[in-house]
C-alpha positions, -999 to 999 in steps of 0.1 A, spaced: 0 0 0 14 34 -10 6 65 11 -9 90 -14 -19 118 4 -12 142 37 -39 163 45 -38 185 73 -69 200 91 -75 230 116 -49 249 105 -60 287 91 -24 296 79 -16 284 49 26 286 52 21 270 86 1 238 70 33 236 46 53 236 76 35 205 85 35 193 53 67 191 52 79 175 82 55 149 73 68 144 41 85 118 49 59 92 55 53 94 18 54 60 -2 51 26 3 39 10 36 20 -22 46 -13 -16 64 3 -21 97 32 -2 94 12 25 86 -9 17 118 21 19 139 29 57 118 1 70 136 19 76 170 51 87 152 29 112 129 19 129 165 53 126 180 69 148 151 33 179 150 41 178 190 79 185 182 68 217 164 51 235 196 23 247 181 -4 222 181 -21 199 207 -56 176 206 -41 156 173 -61 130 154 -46 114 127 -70 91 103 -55 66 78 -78 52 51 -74 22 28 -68 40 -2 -33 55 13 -46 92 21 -39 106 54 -56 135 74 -41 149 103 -68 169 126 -51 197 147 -61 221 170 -35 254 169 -21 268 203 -26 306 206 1 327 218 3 341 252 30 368 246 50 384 218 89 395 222 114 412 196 148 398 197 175 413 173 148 430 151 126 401 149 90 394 163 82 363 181 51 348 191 54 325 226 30 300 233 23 275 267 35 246 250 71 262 248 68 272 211 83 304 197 83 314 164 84 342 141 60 367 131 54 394 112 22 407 128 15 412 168 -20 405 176 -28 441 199 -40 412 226 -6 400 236 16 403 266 46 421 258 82 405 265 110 427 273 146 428 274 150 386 270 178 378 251 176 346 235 150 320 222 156 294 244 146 317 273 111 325 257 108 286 255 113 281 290 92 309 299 65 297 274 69 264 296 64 279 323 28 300 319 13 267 306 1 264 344 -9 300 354 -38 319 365 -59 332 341 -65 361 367 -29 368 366 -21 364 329 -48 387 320 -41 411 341 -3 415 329 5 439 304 45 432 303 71 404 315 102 416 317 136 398 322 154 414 352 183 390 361 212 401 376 242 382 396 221 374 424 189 353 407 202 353 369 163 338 361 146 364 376 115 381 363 90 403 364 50 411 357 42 444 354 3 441 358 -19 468 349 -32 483 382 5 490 390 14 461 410 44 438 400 57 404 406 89 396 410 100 358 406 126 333 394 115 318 355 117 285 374 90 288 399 61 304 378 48 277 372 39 267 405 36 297 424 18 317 400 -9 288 394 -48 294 406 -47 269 437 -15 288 450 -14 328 446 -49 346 450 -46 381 431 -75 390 436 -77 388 473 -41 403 478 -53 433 452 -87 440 477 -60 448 508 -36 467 485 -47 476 449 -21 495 435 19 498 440 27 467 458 53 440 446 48 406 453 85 388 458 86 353 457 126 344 473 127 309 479 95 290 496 85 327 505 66 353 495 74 389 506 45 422 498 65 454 493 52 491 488 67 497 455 90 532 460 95 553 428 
């Protein structure tokens, strides 16, 4: 049985589906009906490589055409990085662009791909609250904490915390904005140093 076809659904962009396209090219040509069973799992395994995608289906028919159902991660945040615009999404994915959506968190001052990854990572598991009420992350390591960073958020609070603990610090269960916000709405910094969490008046 020859694989004919690769057909890729639930993607809008039509340079992005050739993207996919093309790392699946590869699976093109001649296959017995089980080997192209056991393609199925490595057809995922190469879309989930590419950071963008998640809730795959992939559907084989006898006549050797393949369609690959997708669902496509938004972005979170947008950073510029030697004159070029990425897009950042949960999954870790970071990519270029050439137009921001106006919705976006801005990213400032990081200085290479690999730490928008990780900080992609690392939103996958925060508040909703919090994420929406950020306007800006910016990357303030210095000597001390090399990882740090901070939200700017737009009632003029800020949090300050190392890349590696967002995740769990910043998650629903574990920091409640909105009840810290109700004692002190505007000009506070929350300071997460270790397993503790300081609340400082923020001094111009």
């Amino acid at each position: 049985m020859k694989i004919k076809t690769i057909h890729v659904i639930g993607v809008n962009d039509a340079e992005l589906e050739q993207q996919i396209s093309e790392q699946l090219s590869g699976y093109m040509g001649d296959y017995t009906w089980i080997d192209m069973l056991f393609s199925k799992d490595n057809i995922v395994q190469d879309i989930e490589e590419m950071k963008r995608f998640e809730n795959f289906l992939v559907e084989i028919d006898f006549m050797g055409n393949i369609q690959v159902h997708v669902q496509e991660v938004q972005p979170l945040c947008y950073a510029k990085i030697q004159n070029k615009n990425y897009l950042i999404n949960k999954l870790g994915g970071v990519y270029q662009t050439k137009q921001i959506p106006s919705s976006l968190i801005q990213c400032s001052d990081f200085q290479s791909t690999e730490m928008l990854s990780q900080l992609g990572h690392s939103l996958h598991n925060v508040s909703d609250i919090v994420l929406n009420e950020t306007s800006e992350i910016h990357y303030c390591g210095d000597r001390y904490d090399k990882d740090l960073i901070e939200f700017y958020m737009y009632d003029h609070n800020f949090i300050k915390i190392n890349i590696s603990q967002i995740d769990q610090r910043l998650s629903e269960d574990s920091f409640h904005y909105v009840a810290y916000k109700l004692k002190k709405p505007q000009n506070t910094i929350y300071s997460f140093e270790g397993k503790y969490m300081y609340i400082k008046k923020y001094e111009k």
